[in-house]
C-alpha positions as CSV (number, residue, x, y, z in Angstrom):
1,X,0.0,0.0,0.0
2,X,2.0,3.2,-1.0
3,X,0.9,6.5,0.5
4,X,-1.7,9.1,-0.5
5,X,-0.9,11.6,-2.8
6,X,-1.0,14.2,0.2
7,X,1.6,11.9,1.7
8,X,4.1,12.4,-1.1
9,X,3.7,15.8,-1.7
10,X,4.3,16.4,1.5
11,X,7.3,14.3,2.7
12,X,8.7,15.5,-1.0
13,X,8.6,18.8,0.3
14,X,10.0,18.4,3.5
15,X,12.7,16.8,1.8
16,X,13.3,19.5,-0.6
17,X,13.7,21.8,2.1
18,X,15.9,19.2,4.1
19,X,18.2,18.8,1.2
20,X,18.4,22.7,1.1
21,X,20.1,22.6,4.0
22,X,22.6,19.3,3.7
23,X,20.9,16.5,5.2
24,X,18.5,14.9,7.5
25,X,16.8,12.1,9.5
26,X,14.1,9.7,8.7
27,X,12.8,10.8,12.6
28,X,13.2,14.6,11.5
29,X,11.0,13.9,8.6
30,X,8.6,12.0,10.1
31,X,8.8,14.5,13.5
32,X,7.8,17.5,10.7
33,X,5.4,15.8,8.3
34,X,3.4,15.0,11.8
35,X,3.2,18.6,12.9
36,X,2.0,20.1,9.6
37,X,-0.7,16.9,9.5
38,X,-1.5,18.0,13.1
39,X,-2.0,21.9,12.1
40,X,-3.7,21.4,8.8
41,X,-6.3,19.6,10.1
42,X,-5.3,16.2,10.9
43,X,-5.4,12.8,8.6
44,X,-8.2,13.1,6.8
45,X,-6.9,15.9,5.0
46,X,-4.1,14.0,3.7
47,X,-5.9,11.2,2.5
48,X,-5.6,8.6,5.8
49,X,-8.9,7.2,6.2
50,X,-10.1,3.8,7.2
51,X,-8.5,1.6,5.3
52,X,-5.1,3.3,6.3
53,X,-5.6,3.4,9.9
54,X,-6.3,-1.2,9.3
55,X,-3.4,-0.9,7.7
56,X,-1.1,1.1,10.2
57,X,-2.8,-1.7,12.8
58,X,-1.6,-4.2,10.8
59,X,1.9,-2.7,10.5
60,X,1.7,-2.1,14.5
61,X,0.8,-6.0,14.9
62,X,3.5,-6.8,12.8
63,X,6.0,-4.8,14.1
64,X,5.0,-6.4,17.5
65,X,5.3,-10.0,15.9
66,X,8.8,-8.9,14.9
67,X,9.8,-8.2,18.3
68,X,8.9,-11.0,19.7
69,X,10.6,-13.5,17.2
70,X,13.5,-11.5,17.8
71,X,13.6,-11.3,21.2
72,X,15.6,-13.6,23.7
73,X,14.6,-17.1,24.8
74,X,12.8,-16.9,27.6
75,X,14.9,-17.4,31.1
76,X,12.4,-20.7,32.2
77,X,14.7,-22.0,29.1
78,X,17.6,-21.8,30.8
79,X,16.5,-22.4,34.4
80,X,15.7,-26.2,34.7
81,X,15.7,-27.9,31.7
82,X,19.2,-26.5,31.4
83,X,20.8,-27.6,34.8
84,X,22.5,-30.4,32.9
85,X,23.5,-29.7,29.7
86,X,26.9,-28.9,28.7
87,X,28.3,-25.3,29.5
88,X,29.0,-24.4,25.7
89,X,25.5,-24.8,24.7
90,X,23.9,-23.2,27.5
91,X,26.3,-20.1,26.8
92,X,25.4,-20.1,23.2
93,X,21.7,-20.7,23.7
94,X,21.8,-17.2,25.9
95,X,22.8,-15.5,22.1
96,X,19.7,-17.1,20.7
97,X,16.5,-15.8,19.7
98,X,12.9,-17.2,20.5
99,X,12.3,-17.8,17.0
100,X,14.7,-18.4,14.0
101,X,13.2,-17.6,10.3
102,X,14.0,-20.3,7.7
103,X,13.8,-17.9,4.7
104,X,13.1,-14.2,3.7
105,X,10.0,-11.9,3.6
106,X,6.5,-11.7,5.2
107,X,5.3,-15.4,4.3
108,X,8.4,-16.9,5.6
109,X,8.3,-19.8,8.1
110,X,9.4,-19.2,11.4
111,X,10.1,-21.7,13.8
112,X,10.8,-21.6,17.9
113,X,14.4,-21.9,18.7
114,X,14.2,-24.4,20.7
115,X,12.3,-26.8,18.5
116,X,14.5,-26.3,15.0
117,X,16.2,-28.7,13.3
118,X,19.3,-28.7,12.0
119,X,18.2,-27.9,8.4
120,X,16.2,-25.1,10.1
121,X,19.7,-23.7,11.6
122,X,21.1,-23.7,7.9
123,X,18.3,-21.9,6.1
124,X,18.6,-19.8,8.7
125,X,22.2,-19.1,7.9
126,X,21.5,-19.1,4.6
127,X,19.4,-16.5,4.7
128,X,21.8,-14.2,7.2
129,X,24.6,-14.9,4.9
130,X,22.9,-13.7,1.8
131,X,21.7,-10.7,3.4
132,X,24.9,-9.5,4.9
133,X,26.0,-10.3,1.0
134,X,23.7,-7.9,-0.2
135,X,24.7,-5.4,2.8
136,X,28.1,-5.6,1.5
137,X,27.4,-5.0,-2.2
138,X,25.9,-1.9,-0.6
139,X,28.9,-0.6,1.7
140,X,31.4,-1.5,-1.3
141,X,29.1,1.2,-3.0
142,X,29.7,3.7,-0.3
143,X,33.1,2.9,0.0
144,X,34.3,3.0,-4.0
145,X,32.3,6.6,-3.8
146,X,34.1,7.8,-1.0
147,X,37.5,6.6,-2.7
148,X,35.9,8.8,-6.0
149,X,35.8,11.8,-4.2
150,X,38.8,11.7,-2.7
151,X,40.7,10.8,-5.6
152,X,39.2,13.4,-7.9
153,X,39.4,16.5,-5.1
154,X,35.6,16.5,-4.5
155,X,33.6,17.4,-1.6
156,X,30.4,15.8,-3.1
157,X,28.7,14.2,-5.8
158,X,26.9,17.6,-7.1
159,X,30.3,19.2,-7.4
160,X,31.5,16.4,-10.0
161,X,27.7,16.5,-11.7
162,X,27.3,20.4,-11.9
163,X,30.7,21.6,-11.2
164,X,29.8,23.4,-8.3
């Protein structure tokens, strides 16, 4: 669901005038695109209507759902059940989460921590190993445009684009 129309006029504007001025945050952004919503009127007036505020619950539930997959095992994990098994596995189960996801997106299986296989355990690493792939790709980007800069005497990209 992308946003209203209202929405992206208006967080394009506020980034206009954020760029102005050199840079910003998402929480800046968000912190001034709620105030002028507030002022003008409120939602409505920017198109939020039913159908977004069952959507920002479902975001909300499934931000929620996130958390607690992600969180720690609980401690009754470690209390009892755990008196007797080997020191090494109890310290690495403290690192673990409740749940561990076996592939990527919002329809991908989850399974407790506690309960997955060893197959589970490789999807699952899988999965983290492709992503910090992909996060790599991404810093090498960063990285090769610093080394650009640098290299050519520029302060920024604009100055190499426009000759500023």
């Amino acid at each position: 669901m992308t946003a209203p129309k209202q929405i992206q006029k208006l967080v394009s504007s506020i980034l206009k005038d954020e760029h102005r001025k050199g840079g910003t945050t998402k929480q800046t952004v968000i912190a001034k695109a709620m105030n002028r919503i507030t002022h003008d009127g409120g939602p409505a007036r920017y198109g939020i209507g039913h159908a977004y505020v069952i959507h920002a619950t479902a975001l909300a539930v499934g931000a929620e759902t996130d958390r607690q997959f992600k969180a720690s095992l609980p401690e009754n994990v470690f209390r009892m059940p755990m008196r007797n098994a080997p020191p090494d596995l109890v310290q690495t189960m403290h690192k673990l989460p409740a749940w561990i996801a076996t592939a990527e997106g919002p329809a991908a299986p989850w399974v407790p921590s506690i309960k997955a296989s060893s197959d589970d355990w490789m999807h699952n690493y899988n999965m983290k190993r492709d992503i910090a792939d992909r996060t790599m790709k991404a810093a090498n980007t960063s990285r090769d445009m610093a080394e650009y800069l640098k290299r050519h005497g520029l302060r920024c990209l604009s100055e190499a684009l426009n000759g500023e």
